[in-house]
N, CA, C and O atoms as a Tinker XYZ file with bonds, in Angstrom:
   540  protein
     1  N    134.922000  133.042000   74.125000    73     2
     2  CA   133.493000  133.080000   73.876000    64     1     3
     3  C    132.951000  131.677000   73.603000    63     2     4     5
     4  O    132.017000  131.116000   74.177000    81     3
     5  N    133.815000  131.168000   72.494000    73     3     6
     6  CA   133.134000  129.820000   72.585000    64     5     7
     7  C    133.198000  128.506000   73.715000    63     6     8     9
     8  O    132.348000  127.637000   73.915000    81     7
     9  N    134.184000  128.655000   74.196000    73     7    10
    10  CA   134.306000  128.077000   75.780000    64     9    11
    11  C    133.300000  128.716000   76.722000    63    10    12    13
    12  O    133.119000  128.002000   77.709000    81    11
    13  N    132.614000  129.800000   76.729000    73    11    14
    14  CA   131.702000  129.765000   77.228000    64    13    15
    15  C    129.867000  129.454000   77.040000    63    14    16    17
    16  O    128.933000  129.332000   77.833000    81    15
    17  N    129.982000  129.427000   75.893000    73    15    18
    18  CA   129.155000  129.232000   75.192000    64    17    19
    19  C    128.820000  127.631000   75.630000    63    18    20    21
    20  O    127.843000  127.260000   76.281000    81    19
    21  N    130.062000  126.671000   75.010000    73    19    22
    22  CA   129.604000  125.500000   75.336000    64    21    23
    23  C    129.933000  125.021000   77.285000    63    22    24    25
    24  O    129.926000  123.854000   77.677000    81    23
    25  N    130.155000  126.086000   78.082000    73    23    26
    26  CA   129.817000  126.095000   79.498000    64    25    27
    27  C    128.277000  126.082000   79.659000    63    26    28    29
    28  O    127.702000  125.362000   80.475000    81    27
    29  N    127.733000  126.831000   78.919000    73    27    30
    30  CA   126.795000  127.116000   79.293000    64    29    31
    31  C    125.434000  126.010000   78.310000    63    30    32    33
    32  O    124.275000  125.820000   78.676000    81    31
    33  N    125.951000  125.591000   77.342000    73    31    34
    34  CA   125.201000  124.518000   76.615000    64    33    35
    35  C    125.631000  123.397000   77.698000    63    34    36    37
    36  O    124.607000  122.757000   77.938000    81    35
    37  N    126.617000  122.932000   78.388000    73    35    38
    38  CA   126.532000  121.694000   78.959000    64    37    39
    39  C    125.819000  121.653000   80.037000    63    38    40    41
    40  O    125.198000  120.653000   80.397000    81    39
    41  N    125.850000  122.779000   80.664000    73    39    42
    42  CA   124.846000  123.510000   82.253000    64    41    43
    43  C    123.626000  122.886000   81.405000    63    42    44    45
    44  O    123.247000  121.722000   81.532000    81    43
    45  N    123.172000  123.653000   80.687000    73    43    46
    46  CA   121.884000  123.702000   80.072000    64    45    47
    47  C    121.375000  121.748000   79.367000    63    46    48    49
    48  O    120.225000  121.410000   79.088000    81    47
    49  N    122.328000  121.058000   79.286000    73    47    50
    50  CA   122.269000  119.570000   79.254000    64    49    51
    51  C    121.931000  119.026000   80.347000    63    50    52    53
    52  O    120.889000  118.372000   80.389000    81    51
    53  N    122.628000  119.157000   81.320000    73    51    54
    54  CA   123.106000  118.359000   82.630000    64    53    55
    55  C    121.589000  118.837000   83.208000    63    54    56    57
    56  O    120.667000  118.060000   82.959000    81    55
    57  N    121.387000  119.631000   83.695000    73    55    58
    58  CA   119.846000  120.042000   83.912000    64    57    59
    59  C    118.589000  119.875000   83.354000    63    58    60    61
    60  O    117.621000  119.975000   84.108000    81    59
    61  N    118.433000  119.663000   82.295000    73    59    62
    62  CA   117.559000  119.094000   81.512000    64    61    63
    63  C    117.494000  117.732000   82.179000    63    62    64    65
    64  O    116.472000  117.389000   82.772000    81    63
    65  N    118.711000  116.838000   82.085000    73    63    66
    66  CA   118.568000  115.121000   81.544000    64    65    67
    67  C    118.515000  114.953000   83.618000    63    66    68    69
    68  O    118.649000  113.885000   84.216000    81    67
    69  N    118.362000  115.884000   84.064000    73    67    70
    70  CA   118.253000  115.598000   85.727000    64    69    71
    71  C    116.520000  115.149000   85.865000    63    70    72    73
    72  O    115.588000  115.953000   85.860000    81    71
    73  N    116.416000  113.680000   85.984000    73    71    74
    74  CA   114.815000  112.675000   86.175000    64    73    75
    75  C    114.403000  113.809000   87.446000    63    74    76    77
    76  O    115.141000  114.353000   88.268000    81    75
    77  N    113.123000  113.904000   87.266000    73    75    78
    78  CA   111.781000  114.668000   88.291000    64    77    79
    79  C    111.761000  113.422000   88.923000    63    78    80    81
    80  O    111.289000  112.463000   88.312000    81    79
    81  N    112.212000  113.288000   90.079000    73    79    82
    82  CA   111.909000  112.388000   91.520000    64    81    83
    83  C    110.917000  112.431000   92.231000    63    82    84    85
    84  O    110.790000  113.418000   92.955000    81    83
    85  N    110.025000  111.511000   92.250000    73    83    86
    86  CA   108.775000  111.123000   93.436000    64    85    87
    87  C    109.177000  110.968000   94.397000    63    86    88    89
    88  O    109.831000  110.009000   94.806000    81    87
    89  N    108.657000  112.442000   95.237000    73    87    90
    90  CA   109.365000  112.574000   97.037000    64    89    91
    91  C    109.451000  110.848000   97.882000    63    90    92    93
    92  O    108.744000  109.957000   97.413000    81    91
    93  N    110.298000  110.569000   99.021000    73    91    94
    94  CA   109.956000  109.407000   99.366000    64    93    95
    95  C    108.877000  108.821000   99.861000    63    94    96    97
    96  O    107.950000  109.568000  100.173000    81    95
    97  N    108.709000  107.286000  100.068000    73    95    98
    98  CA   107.641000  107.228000  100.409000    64    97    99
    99  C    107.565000  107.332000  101.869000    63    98   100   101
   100  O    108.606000  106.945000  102.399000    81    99
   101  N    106.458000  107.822000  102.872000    73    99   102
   102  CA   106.241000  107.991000  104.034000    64   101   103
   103  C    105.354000  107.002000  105.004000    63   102   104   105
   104  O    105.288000  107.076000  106.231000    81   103
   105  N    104.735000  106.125000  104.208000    73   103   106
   106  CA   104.211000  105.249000  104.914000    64   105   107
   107  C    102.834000  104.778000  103.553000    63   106   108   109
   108  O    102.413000  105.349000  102.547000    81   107
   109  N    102.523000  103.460000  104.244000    73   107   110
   110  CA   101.217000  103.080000  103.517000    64   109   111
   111  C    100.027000  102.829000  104.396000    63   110   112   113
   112  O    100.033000  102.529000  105.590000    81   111
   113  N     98.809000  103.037000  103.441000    73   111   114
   114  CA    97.368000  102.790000  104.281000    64   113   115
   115  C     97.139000  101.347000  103.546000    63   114   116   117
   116  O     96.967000  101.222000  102.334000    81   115
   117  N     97.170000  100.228000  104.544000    73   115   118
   118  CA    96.250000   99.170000  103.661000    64   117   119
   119  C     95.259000   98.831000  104.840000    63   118   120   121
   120  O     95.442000   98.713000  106.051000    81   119
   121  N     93.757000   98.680000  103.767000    73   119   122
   122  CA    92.588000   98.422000  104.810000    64   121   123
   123  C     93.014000   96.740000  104.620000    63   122   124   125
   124  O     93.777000   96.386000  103.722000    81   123
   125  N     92.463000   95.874000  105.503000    73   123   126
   126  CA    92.059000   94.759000  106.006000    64   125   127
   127  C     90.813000   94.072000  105.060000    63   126   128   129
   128  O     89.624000   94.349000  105.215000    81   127
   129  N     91.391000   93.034000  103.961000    73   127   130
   130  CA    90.053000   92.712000  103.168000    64   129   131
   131  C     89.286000   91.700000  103.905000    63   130   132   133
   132  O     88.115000   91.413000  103.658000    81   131
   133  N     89.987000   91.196000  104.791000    73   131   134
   134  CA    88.283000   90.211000  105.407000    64   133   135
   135  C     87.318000   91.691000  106.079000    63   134   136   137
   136  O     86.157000   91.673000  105.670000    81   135
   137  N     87.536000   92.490000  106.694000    73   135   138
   138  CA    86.666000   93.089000  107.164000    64   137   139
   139  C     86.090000   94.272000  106.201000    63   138   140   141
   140  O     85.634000   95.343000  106.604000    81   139
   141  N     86.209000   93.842000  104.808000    73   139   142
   142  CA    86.234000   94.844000  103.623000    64   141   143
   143  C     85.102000   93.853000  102.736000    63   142   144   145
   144  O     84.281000   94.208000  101.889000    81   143
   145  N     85.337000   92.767000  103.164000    73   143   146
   146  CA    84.467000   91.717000  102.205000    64   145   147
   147  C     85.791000   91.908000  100.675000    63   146   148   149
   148  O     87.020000   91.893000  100.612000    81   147
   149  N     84.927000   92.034000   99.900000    73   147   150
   150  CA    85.540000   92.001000   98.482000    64   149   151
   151  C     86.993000   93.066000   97.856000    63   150   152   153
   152  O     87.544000   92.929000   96.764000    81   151
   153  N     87.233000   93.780000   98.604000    73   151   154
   154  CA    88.634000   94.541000   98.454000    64   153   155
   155  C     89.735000   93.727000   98.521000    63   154   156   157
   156  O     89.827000   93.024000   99.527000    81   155
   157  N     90.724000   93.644000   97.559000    73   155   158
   158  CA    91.856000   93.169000   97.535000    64   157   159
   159  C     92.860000   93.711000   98.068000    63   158   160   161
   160  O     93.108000   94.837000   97.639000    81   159
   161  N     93.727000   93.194000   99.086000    73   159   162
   162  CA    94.757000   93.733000  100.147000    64   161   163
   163  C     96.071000   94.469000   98.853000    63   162   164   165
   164  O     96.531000   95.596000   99.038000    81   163
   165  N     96.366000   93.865000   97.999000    73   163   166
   166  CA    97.165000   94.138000   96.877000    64   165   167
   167  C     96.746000   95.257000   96.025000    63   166   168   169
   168  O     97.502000   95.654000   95.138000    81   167
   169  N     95.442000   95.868000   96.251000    73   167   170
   170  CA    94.740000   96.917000   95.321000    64   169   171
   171  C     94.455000   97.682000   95.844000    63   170   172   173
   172  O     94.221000   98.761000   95.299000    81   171
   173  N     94.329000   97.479000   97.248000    73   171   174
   174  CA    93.933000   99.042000   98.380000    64   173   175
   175  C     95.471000   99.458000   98.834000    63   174   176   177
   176  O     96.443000   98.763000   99.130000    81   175
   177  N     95.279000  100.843000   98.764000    73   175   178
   178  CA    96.862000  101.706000   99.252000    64   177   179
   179  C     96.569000  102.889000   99.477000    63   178   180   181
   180  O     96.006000  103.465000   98.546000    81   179
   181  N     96.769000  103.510000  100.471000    73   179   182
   182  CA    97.454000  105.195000  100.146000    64   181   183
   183  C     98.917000  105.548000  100.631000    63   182   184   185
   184  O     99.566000  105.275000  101.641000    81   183
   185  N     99.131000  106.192000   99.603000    73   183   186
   186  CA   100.630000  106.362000   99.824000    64   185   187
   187  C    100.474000  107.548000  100.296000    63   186   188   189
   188  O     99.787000  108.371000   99.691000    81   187
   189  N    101.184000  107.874000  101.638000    73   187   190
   190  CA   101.348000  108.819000  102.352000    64   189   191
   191  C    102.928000  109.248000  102.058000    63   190   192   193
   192  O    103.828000  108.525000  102.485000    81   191
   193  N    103.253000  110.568000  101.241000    73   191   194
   194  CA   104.296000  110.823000  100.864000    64   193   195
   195  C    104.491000  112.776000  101.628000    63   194   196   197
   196  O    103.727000  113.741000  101.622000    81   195
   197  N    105.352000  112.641000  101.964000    73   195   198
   198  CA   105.935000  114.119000  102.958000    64   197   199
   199  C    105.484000  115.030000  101.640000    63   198   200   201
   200  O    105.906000  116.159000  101.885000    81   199
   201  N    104.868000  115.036000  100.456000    73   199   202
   202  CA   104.686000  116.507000  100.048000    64   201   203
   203  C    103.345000  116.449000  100.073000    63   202   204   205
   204  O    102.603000  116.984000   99.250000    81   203
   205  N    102.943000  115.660000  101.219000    73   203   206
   206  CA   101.282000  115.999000  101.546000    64   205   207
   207  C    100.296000  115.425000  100.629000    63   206   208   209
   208  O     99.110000  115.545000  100.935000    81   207
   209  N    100.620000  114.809000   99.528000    73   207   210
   210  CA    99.740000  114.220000   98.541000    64   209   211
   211  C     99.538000  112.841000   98.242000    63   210   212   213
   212  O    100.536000  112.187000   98.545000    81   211
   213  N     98.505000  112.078000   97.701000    73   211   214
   214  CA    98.341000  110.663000   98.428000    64   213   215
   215  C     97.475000  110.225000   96.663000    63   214   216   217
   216  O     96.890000  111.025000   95.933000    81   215
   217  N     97.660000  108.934000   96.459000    73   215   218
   218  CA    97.331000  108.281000   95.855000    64   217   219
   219  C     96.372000  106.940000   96.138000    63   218   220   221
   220  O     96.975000  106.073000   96.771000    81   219
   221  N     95.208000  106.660000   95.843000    73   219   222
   222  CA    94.480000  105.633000   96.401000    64   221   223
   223  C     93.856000  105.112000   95.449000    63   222   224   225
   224  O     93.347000  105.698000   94.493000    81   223
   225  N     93.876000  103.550000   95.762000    73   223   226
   226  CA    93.642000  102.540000   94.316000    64   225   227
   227  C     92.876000  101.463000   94.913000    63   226   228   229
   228  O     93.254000  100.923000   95.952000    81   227
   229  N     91.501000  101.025000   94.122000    73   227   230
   230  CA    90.914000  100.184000   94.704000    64   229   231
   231  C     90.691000   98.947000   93.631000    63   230   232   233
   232  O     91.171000   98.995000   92.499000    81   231
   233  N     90.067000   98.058000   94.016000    73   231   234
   234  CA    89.026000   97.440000   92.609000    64   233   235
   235  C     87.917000   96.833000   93.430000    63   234   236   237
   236  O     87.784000   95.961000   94.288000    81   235
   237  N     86.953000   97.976000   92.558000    73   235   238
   238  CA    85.133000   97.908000   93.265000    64   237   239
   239  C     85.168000   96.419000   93.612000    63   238   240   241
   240  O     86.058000   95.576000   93.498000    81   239
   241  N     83.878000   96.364000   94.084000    73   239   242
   242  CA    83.481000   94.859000   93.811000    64   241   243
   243  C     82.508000   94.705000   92.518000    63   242   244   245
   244  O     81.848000   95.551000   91.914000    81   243
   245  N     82.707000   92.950000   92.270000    73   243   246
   246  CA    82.223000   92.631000   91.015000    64   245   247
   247  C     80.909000   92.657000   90.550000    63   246   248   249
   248  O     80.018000   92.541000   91.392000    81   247
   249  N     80.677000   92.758000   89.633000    73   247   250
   250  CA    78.975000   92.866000   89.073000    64   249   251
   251  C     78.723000   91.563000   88.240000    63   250   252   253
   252  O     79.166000   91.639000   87.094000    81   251
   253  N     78.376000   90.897000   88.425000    73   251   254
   254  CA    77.508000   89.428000   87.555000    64   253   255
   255  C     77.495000   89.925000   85.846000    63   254   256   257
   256  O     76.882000   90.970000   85.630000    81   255
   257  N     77.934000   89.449000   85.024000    73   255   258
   258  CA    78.729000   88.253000   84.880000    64   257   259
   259  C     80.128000   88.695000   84.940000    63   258   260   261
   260  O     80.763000   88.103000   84.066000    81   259
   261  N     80.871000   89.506000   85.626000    73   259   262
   262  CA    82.341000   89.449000   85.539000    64   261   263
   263  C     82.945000   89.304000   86.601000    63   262   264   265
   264  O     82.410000   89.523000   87.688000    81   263
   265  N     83.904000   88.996000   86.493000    73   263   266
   266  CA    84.255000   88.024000   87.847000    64   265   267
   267  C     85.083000   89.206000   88.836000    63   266   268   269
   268  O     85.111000   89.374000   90.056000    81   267
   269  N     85.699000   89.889000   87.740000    73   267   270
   270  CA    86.579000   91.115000   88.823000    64   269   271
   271  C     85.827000   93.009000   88.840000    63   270   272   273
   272  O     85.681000   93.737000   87.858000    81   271
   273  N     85.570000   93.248000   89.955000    73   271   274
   274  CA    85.160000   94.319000   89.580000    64   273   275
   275  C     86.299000   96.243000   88.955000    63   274   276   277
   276  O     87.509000   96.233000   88.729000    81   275
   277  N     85.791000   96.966000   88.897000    73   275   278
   278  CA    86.190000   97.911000   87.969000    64   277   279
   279  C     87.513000   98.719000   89.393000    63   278   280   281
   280  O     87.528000   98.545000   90.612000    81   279
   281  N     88.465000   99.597000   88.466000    73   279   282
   282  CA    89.739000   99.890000   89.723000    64   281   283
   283  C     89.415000  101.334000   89.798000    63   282   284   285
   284  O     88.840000  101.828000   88.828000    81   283
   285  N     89.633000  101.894000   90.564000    73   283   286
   286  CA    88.859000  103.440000   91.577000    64   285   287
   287  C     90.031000  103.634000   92.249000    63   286   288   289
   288  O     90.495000  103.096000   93.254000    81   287
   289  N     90.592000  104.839000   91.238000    73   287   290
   290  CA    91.683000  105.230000   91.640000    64   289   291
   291  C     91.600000  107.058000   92.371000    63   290   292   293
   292  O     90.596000  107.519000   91.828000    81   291
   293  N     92.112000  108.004000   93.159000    73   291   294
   294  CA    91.688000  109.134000   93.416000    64   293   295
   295  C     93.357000  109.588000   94.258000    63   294   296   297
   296  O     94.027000  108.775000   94.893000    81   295
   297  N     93.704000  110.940000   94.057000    73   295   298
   298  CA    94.902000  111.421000   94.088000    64   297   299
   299  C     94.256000  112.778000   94.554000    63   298   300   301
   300  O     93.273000  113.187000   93.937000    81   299
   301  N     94.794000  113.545000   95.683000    73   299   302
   302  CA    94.937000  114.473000   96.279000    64   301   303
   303  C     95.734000  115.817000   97.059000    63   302   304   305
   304  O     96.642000  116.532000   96.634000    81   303
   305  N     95.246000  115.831000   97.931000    73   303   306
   306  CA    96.567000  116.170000   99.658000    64   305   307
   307  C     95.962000  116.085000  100.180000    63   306   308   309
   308  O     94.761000  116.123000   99.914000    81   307
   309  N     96.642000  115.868000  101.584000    73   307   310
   310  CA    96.274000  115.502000  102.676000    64   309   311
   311  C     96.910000  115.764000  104.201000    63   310   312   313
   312  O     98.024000  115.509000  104.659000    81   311
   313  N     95.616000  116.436000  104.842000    73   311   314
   314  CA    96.402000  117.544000  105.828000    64   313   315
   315  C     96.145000  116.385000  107.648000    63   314   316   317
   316  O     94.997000  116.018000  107.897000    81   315
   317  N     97.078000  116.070000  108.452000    73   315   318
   318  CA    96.561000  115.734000  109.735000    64   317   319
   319  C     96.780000  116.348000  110.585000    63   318   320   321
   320  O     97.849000  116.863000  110.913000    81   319
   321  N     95.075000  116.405000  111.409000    73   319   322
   322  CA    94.907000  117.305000  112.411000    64   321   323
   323  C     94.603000  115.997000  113.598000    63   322   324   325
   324  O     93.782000  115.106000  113.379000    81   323
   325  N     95.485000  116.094000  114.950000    73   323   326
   326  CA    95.341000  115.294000  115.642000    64   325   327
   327  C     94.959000  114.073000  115.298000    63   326   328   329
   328  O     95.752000  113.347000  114.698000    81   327
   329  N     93.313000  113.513000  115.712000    73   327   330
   330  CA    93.514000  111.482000  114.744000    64   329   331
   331  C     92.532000  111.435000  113.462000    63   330   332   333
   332  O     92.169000  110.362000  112.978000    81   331
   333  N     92.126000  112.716000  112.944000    73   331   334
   334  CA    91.834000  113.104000  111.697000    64   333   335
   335  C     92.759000  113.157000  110.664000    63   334   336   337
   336  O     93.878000  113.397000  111.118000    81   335
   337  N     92.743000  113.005000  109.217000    73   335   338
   338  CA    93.244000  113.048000  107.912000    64   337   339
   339  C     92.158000  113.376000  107.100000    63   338   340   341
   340  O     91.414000  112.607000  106.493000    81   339
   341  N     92.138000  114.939000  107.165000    73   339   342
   342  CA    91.523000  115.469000  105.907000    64   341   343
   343  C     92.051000  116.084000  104.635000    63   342   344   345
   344  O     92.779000  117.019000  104.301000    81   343
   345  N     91.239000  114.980000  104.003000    73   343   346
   346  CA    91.617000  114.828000  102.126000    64   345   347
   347  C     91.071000  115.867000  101.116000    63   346   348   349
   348  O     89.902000  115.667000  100.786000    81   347
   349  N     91.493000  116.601000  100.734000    73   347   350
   350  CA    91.166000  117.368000   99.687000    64   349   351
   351  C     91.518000  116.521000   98.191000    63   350   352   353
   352  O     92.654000  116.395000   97.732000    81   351
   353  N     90.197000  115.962000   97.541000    73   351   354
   354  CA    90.658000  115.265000   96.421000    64   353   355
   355  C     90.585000  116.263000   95.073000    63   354   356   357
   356  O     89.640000  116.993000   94.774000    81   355
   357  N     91.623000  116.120000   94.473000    73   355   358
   358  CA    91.640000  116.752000   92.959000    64   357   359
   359  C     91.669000  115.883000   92.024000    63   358   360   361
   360  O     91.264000  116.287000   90.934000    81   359
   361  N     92.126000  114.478000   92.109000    73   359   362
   362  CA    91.931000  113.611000   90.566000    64   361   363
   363  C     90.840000  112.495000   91.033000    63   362   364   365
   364  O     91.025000  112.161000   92.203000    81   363
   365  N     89.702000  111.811000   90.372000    73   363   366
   366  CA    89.115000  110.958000   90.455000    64   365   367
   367  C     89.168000  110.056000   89.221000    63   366   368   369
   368  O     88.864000  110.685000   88.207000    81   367
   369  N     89.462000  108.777000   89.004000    73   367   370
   370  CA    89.305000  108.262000   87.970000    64   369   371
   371  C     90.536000  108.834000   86.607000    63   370   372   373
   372  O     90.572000  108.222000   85.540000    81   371
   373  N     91.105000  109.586000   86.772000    73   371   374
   374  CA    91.637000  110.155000   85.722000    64   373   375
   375  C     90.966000  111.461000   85.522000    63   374   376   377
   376  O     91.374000  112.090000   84.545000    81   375
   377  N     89.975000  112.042000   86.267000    73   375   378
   378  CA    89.566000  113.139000   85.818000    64   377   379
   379  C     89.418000  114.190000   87.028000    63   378   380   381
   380  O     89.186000  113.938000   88.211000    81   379
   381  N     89.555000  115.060000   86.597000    73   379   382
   382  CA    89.906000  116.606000   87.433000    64   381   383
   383  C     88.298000  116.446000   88.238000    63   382   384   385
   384  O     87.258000  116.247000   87.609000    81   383
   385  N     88.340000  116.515000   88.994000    73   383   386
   386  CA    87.553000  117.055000   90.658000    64   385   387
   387  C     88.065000  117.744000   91.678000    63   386   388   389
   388  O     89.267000  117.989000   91.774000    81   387
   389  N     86.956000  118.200000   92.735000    73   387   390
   390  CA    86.864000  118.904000   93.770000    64   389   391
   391  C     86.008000  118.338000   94.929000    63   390   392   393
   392  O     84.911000  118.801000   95.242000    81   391
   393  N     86.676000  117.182000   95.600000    73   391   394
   394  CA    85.578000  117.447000   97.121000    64   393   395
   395  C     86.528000  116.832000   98.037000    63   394   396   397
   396  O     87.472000  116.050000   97.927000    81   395
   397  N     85.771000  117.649000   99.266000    73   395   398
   398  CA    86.689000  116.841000  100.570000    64   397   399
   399  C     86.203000  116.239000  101.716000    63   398   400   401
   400  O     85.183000  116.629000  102.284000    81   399
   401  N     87.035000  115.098000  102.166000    73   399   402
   402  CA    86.175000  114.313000  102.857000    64   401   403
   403  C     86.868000  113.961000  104.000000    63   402   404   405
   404  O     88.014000  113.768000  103.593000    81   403
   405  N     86.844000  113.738000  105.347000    73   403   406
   406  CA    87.855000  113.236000  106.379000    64   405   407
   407  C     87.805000  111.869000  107.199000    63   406   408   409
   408  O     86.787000  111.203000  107.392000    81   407
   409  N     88.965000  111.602000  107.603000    73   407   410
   410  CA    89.039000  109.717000  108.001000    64   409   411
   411  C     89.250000  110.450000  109.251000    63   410   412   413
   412  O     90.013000  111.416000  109.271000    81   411
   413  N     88.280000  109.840000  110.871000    73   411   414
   414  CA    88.903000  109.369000  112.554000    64   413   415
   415  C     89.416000  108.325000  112.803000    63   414   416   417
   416  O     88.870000  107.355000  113.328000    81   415
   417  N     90.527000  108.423000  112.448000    73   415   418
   418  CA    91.702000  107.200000  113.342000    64   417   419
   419  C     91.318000  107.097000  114.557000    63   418   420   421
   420  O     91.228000  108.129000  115.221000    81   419
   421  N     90.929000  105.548000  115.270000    73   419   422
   422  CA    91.143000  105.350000  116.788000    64   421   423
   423  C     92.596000  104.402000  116.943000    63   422   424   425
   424  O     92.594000  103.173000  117.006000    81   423
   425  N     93.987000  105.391000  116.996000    73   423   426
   426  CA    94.604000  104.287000  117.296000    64   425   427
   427  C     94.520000  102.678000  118.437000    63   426   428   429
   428  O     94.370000  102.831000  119.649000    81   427
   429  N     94.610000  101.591000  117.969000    73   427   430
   430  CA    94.803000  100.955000  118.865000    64   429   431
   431  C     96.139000  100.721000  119.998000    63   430   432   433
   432  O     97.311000  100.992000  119.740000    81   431
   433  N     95.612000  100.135000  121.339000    73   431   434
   434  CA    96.657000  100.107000  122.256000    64   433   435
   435  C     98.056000   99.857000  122.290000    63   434   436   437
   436  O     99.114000  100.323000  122.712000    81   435
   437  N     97.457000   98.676000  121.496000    73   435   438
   438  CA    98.966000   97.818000  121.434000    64   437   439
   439  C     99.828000   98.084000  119.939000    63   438   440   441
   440  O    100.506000   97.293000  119.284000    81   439
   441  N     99.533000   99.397000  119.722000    73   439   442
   442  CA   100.582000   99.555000  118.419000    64   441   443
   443  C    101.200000  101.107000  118.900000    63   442   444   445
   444  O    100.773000  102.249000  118.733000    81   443
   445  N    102.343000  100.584000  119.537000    73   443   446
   446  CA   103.226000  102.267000  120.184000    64   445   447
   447  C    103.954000  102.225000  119.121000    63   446   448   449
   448  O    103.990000  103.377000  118.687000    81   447
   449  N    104.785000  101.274000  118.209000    73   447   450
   450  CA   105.385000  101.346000  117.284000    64   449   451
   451  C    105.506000  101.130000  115.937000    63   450   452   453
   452  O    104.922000  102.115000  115.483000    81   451
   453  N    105.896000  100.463000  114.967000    73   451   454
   454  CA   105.315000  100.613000  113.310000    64   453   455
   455  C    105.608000   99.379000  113.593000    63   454   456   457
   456  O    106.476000   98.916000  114.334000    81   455
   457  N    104.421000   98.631000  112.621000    73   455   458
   458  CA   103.880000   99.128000  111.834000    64   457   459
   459  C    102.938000   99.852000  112.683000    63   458   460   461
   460  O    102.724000   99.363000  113.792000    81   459
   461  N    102.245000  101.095000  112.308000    73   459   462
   462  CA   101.330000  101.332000  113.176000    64   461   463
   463  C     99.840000  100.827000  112.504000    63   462   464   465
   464  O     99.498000  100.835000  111.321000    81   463
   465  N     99.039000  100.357000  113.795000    73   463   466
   466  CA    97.682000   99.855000  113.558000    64   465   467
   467  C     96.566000  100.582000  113.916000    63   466   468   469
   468  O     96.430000  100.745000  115.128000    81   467
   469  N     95.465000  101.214000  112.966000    73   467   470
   470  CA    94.286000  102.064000  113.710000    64   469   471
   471  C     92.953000  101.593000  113.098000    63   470   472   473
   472  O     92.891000  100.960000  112.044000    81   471
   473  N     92.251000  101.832000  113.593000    73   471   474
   474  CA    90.728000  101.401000  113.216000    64   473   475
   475  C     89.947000  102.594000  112.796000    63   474   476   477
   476  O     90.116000  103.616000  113.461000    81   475
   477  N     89.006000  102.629000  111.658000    73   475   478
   478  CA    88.079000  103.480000  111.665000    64   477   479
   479  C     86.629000  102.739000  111.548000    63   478   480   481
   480  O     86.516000  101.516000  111.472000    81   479
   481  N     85.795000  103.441000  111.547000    73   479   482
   482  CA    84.099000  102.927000  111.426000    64   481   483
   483  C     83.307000  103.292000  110.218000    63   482   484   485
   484  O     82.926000  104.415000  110.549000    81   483
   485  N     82.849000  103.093000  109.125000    73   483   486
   486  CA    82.065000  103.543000  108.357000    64   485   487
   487  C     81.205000  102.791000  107.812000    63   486   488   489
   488  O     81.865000  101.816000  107.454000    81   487
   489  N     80.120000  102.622000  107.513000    73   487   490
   490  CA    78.678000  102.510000  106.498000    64   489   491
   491  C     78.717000  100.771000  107.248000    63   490   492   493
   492  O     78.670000   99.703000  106.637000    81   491
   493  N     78.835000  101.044000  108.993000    73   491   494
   494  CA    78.653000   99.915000  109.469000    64   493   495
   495  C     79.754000   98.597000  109.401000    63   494   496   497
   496  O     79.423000   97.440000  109.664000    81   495
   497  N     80.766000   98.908000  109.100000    73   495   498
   498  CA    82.017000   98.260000  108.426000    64   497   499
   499  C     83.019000   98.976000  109.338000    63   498   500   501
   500  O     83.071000  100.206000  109.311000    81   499
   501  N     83.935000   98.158000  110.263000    73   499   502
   502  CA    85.495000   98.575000  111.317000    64   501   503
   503  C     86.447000   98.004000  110.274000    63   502   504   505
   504  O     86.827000   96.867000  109.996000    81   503
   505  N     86.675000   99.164000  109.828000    73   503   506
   506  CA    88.540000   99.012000  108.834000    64   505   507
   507  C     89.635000   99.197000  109.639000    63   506   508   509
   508  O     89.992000  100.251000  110.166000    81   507
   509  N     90.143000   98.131000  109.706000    73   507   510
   510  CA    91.842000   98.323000  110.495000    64   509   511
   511  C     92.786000   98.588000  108.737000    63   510   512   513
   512  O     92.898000   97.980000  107.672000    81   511
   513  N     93.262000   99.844000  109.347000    73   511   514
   514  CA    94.586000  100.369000  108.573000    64   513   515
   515  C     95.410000  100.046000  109.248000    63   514   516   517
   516  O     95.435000   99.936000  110.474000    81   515
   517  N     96.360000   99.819000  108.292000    73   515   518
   518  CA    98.284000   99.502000  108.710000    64   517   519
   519  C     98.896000  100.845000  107.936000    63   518   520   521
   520  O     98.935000  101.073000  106.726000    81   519
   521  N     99.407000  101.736000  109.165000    73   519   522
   522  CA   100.907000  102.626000  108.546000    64   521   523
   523  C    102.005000  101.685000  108.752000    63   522   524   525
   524  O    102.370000  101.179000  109.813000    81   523
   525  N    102.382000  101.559000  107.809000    73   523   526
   526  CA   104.280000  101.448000  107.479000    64   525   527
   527  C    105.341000  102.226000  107.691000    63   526   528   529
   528  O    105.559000  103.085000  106.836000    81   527
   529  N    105.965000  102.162000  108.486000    73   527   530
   530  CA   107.454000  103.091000  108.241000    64   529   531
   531  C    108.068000  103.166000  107.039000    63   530   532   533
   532  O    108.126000  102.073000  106.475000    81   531
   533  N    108.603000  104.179000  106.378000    73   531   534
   534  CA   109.971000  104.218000  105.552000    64   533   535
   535  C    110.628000  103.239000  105.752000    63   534   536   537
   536  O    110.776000  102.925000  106.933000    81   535
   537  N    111.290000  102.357000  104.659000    73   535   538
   538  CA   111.940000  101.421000  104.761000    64   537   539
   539  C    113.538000  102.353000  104.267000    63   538   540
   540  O    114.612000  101.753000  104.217000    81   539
């Protein structure tokens, strides 16, 4: 009995002290800061990870008198349909939300292989994203 007992207390250890692993990573989104103006290449990301959920980190631009502006962070999933990626966001800022919004990838020609390179269009502004392969 007591040999099983402590079978079953060490099961019950070994499982516990087993670390919760962040699936791998699957690739990254970085926009292009000259064609971003004020976005920092080091502060824009989405991590595209195989359990469909994505993390994205910015820092606004600055407001007079401070020299760096504020960081805009937003965490989701994310489903792709042909050269669409539509985002269902649930965290904004640290705080629980609901809205969804979708990116048109135009891949470009000359990227058949990774890194891969695509362009989108918005508020009059062409963002070239870079996917990354798994390293």
């Amino acid at each position: 009995m007591n040999k099983l007992l402590s079978s079953v207390i060490a099961i019950l250890l070994i499982s516990c002290a087993k670390q919760v692993q962040t699936p791998p990573l699957a690739g990254q989104w970085f926009a292009n800061p000259a064609s971003i103006d004020y976005l920092n290449l080091e502060r824009l990301a989405l991590d595209f990870r195989t359990d469909s959920t994505y993390r994205y980190y910015y820092r606004s631009a600055p407001v007079p008198p401070f020299e760096t502006g504020q960081d805009y962070t937003e965490g989701g999933r994310y489903s792709l349909r042909s050269d669409t990626i539509h985002f269902s966001v649930i965290e904004a800022n640290g705080l629980r939300t609901a809205y969804n919004y979708s990116r048109k990838f135009r891949i470009l020609p000359d990227t058949t292989e990774w890194p891969l390179r695509v362009t989108y269009h918005r508020n009059n502004i062409d963002f070239e994203v870079y996917f990354r392969a798994e390293k």
